[in-house]
C-alpha positions as CSV (number, residue, x, y, z in Angstrom):
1,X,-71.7,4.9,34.3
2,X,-70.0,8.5,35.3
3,X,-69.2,9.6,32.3
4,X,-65.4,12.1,32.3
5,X,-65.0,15.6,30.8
6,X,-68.7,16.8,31.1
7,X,-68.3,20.2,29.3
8,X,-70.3,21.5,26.6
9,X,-69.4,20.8,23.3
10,X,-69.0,23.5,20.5
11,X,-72.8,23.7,18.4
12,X,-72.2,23.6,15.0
13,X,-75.2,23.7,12.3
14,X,-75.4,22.2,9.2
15,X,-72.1,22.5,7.3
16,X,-71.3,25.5,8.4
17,X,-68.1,25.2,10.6
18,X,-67.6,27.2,13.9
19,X,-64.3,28.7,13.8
20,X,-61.7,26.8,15.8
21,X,-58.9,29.8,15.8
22,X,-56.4,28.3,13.6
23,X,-55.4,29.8,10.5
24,X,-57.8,29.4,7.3
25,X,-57.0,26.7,5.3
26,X,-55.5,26.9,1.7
27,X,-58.0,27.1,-0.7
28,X,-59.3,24.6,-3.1
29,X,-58.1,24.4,-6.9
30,X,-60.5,24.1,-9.6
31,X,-59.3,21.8,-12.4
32,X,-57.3,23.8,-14.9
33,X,-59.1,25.1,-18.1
34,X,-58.2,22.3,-20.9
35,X,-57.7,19.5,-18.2
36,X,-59.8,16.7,-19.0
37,X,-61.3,14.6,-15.7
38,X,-60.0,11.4,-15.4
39,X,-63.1,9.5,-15.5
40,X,-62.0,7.6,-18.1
41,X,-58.4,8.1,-18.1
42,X,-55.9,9.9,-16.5
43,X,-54.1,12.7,-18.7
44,X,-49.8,12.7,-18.3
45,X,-47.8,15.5,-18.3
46,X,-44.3,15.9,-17.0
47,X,-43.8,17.7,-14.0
48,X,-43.9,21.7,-14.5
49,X,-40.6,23.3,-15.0
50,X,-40.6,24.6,-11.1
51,X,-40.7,21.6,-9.7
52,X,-37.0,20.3,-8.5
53,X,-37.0,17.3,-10.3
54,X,-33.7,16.1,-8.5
55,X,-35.9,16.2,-5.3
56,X,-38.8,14.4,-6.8
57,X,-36.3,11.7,-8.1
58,X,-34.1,11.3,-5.0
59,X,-37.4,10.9,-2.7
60,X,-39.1,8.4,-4.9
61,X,-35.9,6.2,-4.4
62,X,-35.7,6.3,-1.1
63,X,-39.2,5.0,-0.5
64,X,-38.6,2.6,-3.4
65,X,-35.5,1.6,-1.6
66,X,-36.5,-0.9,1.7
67,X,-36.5,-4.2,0.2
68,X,-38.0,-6.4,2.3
69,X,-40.3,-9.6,2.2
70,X,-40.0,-11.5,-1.2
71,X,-37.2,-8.9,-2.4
72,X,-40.0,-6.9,-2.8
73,X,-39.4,-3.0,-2.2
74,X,-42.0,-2.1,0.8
75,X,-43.4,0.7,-1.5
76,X,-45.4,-0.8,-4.4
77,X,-46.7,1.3,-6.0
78,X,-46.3,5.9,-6.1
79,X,-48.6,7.9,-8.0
80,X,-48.2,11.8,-8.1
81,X,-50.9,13.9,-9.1
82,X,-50.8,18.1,-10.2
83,X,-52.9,20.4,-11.6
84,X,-55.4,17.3,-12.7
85,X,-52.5,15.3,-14.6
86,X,-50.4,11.9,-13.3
87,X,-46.6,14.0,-13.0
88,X,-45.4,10.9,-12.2
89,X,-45.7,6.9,-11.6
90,X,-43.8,3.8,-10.7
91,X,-44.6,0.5,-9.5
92,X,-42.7,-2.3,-7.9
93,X,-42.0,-5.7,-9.8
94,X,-45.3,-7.3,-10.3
95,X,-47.5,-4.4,-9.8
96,X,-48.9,-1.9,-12.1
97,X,-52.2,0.1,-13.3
98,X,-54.3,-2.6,-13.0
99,X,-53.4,-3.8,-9.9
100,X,-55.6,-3.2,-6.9
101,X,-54.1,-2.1,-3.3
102,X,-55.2,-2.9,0.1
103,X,-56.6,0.5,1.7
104,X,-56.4,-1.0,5.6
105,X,-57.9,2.3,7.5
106,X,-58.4,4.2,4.3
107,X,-61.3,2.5,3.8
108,X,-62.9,5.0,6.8
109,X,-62.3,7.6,4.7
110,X,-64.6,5.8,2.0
111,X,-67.1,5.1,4.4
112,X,-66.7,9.0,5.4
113,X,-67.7,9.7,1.4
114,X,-70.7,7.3,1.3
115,X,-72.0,9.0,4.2
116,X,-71.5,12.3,2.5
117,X,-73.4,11.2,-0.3
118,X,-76.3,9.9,1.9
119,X,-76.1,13.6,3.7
120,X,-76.6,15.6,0.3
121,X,-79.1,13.7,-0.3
122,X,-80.8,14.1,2.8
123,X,-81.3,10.7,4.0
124,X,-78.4,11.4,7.0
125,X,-78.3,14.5,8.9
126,X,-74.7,15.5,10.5
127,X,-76.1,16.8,13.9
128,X,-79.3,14.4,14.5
129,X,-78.5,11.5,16.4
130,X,-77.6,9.1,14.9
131,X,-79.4,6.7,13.6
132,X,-78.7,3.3,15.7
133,X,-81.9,1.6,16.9
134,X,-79.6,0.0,19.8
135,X,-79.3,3.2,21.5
136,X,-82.4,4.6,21.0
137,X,-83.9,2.5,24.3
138,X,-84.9,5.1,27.1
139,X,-82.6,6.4,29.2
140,X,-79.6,5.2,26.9
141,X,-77.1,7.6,27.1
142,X,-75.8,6.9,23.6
143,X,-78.7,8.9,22.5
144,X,-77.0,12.1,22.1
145,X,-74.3,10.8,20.0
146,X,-74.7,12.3,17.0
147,X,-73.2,11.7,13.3
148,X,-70.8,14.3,13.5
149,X,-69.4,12.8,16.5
150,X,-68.8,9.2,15.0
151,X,-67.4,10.9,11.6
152,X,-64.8,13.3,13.7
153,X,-63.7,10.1,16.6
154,X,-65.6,11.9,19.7
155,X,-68.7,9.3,20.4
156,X,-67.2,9.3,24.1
157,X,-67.2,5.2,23.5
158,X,-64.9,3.1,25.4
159,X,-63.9,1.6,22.1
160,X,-60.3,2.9,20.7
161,X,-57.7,1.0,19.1
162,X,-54.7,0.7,20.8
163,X,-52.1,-2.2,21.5
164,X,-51.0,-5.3,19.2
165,X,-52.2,-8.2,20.8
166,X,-55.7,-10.4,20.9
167,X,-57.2,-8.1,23.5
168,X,-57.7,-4.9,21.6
169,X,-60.6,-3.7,20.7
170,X,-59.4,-4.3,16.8
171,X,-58.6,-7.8,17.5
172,X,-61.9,-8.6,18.7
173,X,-64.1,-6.9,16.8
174,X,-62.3,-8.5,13.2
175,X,-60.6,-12.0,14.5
176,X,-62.6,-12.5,17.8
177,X,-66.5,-13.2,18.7
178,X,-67.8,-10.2,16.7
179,X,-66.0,-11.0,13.5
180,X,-69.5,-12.3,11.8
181,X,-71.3,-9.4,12.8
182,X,-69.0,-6.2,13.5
183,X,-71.8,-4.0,13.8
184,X,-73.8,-5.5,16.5
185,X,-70.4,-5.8,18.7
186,X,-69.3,-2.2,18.2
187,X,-72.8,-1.1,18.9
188,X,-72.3,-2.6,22.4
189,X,-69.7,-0.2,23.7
190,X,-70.6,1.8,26.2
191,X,-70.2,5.6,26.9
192,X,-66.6,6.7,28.5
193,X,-66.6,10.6,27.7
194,X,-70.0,12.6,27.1
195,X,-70.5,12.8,23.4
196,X,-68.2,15.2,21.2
197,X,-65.7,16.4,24.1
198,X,-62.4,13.3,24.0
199,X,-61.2,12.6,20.4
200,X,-60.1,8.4,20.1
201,X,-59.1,7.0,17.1
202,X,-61.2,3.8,16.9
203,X,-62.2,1.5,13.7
204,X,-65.1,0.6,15.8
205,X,-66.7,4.0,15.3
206,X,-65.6,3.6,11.7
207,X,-68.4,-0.1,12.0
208,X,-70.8,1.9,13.8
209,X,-70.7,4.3,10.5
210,X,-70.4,1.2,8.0
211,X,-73.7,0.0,9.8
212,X,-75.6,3.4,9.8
213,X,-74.6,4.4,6.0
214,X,-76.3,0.4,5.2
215,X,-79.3,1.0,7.1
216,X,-79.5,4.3,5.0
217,X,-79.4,2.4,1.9
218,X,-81.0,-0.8,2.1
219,X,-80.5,-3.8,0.7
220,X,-77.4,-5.5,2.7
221,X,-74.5,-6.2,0.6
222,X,-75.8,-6.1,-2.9
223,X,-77.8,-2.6,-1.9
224,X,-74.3,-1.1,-0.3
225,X,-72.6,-2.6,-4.0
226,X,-75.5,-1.0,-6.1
227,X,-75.3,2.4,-4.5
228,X,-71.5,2.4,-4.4
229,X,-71.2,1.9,-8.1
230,X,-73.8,4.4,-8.9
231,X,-73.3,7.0,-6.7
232,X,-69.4,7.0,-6.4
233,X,-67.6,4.5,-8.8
234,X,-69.7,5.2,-12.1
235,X,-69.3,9.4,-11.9
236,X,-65.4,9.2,-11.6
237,X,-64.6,6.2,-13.5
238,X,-63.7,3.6,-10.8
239,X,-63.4,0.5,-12.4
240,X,-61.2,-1.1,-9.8
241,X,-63.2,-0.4,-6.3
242,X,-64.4,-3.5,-4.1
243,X,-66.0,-3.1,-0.9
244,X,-65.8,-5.8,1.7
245,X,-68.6,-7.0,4.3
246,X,-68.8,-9.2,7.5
247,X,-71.0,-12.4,7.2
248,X,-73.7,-10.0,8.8
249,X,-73.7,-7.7,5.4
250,X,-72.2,-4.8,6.8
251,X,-69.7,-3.2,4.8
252,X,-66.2,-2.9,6.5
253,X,-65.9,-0.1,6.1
254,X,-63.2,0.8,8.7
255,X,-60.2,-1.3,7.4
256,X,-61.3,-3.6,3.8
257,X,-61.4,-1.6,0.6
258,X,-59.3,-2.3,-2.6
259,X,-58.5,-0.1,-5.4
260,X,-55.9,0.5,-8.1
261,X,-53.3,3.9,-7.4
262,X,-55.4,5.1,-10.3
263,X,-58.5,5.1,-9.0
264,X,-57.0,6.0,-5.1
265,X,-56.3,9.0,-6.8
266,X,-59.4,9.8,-8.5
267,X,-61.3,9.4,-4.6
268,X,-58.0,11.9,-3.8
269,X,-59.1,14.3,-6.5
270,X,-62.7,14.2,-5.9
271,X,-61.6,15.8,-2.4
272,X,-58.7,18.2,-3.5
273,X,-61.7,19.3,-6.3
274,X,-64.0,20.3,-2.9
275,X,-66.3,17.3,-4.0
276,X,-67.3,18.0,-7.3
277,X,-66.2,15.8,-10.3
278,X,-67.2,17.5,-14.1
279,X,-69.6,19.8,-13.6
280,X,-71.5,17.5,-11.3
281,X,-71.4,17.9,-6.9
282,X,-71.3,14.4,-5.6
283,X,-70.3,15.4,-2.1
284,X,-72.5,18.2,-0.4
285,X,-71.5,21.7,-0.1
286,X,-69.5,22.4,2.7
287,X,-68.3,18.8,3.4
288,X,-64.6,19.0,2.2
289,X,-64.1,21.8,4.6
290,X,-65.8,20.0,7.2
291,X,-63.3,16.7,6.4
292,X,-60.6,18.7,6.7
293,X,-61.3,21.4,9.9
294,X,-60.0,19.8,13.2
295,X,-62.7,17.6,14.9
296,X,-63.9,20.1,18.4
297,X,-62.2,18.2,21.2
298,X,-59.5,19.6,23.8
299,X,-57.1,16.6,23.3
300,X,-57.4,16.9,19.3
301,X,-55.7,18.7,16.8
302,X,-54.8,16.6,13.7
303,X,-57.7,14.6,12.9
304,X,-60.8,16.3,11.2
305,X,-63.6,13.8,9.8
306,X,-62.6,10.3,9.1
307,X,-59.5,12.1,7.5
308,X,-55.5,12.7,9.4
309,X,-54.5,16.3,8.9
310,X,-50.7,17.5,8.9
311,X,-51.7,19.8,11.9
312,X,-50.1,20.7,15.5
313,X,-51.0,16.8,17.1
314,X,-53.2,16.5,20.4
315,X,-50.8,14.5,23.1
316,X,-51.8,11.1,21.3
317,X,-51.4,12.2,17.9
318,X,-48.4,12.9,15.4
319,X,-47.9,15.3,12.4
320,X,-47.1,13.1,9.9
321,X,-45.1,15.4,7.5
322,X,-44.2,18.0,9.9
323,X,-44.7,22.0,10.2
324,X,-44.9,23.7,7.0
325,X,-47.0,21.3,4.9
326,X,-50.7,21.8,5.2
327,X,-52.8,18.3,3.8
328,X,-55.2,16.2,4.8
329,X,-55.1,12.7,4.1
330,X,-56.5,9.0,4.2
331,X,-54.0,6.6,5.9
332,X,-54.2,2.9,6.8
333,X,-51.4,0.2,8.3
334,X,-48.5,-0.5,6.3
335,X,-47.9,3.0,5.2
336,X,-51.6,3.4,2.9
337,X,-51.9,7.1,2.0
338,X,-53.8,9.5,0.0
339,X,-52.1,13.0,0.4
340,X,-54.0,16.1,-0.5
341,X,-52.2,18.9,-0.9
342,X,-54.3,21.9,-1.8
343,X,-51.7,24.7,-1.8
344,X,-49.4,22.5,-4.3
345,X,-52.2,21.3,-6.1
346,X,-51.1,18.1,-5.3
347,X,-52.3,14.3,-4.7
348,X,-49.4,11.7,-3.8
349,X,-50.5,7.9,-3.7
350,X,-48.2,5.6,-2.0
351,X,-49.3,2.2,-1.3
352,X,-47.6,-1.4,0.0
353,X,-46.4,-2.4,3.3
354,X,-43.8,-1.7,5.7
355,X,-41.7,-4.6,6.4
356,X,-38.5,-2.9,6.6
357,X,-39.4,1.3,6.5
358,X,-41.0,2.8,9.8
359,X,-43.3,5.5,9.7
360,X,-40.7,8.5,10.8
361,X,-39.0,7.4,7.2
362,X,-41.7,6.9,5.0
363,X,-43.4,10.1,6.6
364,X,-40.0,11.6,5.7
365,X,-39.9,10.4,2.2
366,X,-43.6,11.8,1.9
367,X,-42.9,15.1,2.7
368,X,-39.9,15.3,0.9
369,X,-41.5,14.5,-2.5
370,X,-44.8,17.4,-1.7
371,X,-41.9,19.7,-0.9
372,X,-40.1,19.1,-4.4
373,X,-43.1,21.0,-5.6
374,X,-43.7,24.3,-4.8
375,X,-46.5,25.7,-3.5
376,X,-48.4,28.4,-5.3
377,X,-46.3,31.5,-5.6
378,X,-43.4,30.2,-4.9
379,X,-40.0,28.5,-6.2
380,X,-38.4,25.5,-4.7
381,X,-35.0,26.1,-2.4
């Protein structure tokens, strides 16, 4: 196959990030002196007196307001994080703290913090190939694909999601022949783009990362359960977190997670806390600012590693929130997000469907409730 855009890709070592010209990013908060971690539960506070709580109020309504399916409202549940403390929460009839939320393509971003795991402890390595026996044959150009590529979406596969109907790649790989074994069927696709050049969103990278992060671990679904609620779920108190695998054993990890807002957050906070979680480092040094630093490829500017950002959008991209607001996020269908909002201090949770809303007015009702608080230094106008 003649592979398109053969240029050298940017060489990056370790963690350590190669510059990409944009402006360095806001720094990460510690959690405030006297804060407790909410490992067991979350501490309350109102919101601080320089937030404009006629904002706040007025843009949790609107996204409250859709009705759609069931007389249900499409958001079901909004959970608002500052300075370590829930500042605010609301559920839709027949929701509440207990309840536990479909992540759809949020789940990537928990694959994404498995991996991380797995890389601190040195059983994954970000720039060696990665580990798929299938491409490992001689001569298989697949070879040079390494992790970093499959965590930021340039592999160079022919595999990215795109179009509603049975013939996507989505469809087939979750509802058509590959459905009982998503690994071996997104470990088929072949090389479009040399490795780490072309950015594509694709949940079949998202498989291919599922599969190596249960190869790392062992032990199929009950290993991938066992190391989850060790390595992850124990440390910051996730009580509500179930993973969901193919007949085949391998986690999906690119659309089927479930969680409570609470414990949404807590994965939010472990990130906007630059991976460390009371006194102990769960992800590796270095690996936040990796998620969040724009994946190296010409056609790329708001996607870093299994993670959106609010940046300026490559031509097949969008800035969720628009100019002004600096976060990085996990998203998924139906309006899923975890914001992080490191210059506010900030986590917002929104989670339901989106029956009635589209994105520009959800995206709009997000940004309106981070810009009710101000950043750092500042007042709200």
């Amino acid at each position: 196959m003649r592979l398109r855009g053969l240029h050298a890709a940017p060489i990056v070592l370790g963690l350590a990030l190669v510059s990409t010209g944009t402006k360095a990013a806001a720094p990460l908060p510690p959690q405030p002196a006297g804060v407790a971690w909410p490992t067991q539960s979350w501490p309350v506070a109102a919101p601080a007196p320089d937030v404009d709580q006629a904002a706040l109020d007025r843009a949790a309504d609107e996204l409250f307001r859709p009705i759609g399916r069931g007389g249900l409202p499409d958001t079901r549940a909004l959970l608002l994080v500052q300075g370590g403390r829930v500042v605010s929460e609301r559920y839709a009839s027949g929701f509440g703290p207990e309840s536990r939320f479909r992540s759809w393509s949020m789940a990537k971003s928990v694959t994404q913090c498995l991996t991380g795991i797995l890389v601190r402890e040195g059983r994954l390595e970000l720039d060696a190939p990665a580990p798929v026996p299938a491409w490992q044959r001689g001569g298989d150009p697949r070879a040079a694909i390494r992790l970093r590529d499959i965590l930021n979406m340039t592999t160079g596969l022919d595999n990215a999601d795109g179009g509603d109907d049975a013939d996507s790649r989505v469809a087939q790989l979750f509802f058509g022949d590959d459905a009982k074994n998503t690994l071996a069927g997104a470990e088929r696709d072949e090389l479009a783009y040399e490795p780490g050049t072309h950015w594509a969103y694709s949940t079949a990278t998202s498989q291919l990362l599922a599969g190596i992060v249960g190869r790392a671990i062992g032990g199929g679904r009950a290993g991938m359960r066992d190391f989850a609620e060790r390595e992850l779920a124990a440390p910051l108190g996730l009580r509500s977190l179930v993973l969901e695998f193919d007949a085949a054993e391998t986690m999906l990890g690119g659309v089927y997670v479930w969680a409570s807002a609470r414990d949404w957050a807590r994965l939010g906070l472990l990130y906007l806390r630059d991976g460390r979680w009371d006194g102990r480092r769960i992800l590796p040094e270095g690996w936040v600012e990796f998620t969040r630093t724009p994946a190296p490829a010409k056609n790329n500017g708001a996607y870093g590693a299994h993670f959106w950002l609010n940046a300026e959008p490559g031509p097949e991209q969008w800035q969720a929130f628009g100019p002004g607001l600096e976060t990085f996020q996990m998203g998924g269908n139906g309006g899923q997000y975890v914001v992080v909002v490191p210059d506010r201090d900030l986590l917002v949770v929104r989670l339901g469907e989106m029956h009635v809303a589209t994105w520009a007015e959800l995206n709009a009702g997000v940004a309106a409730l981070i810009r009710a608080f101000p950043a750092r230094g500042q007042t709200p106008p």
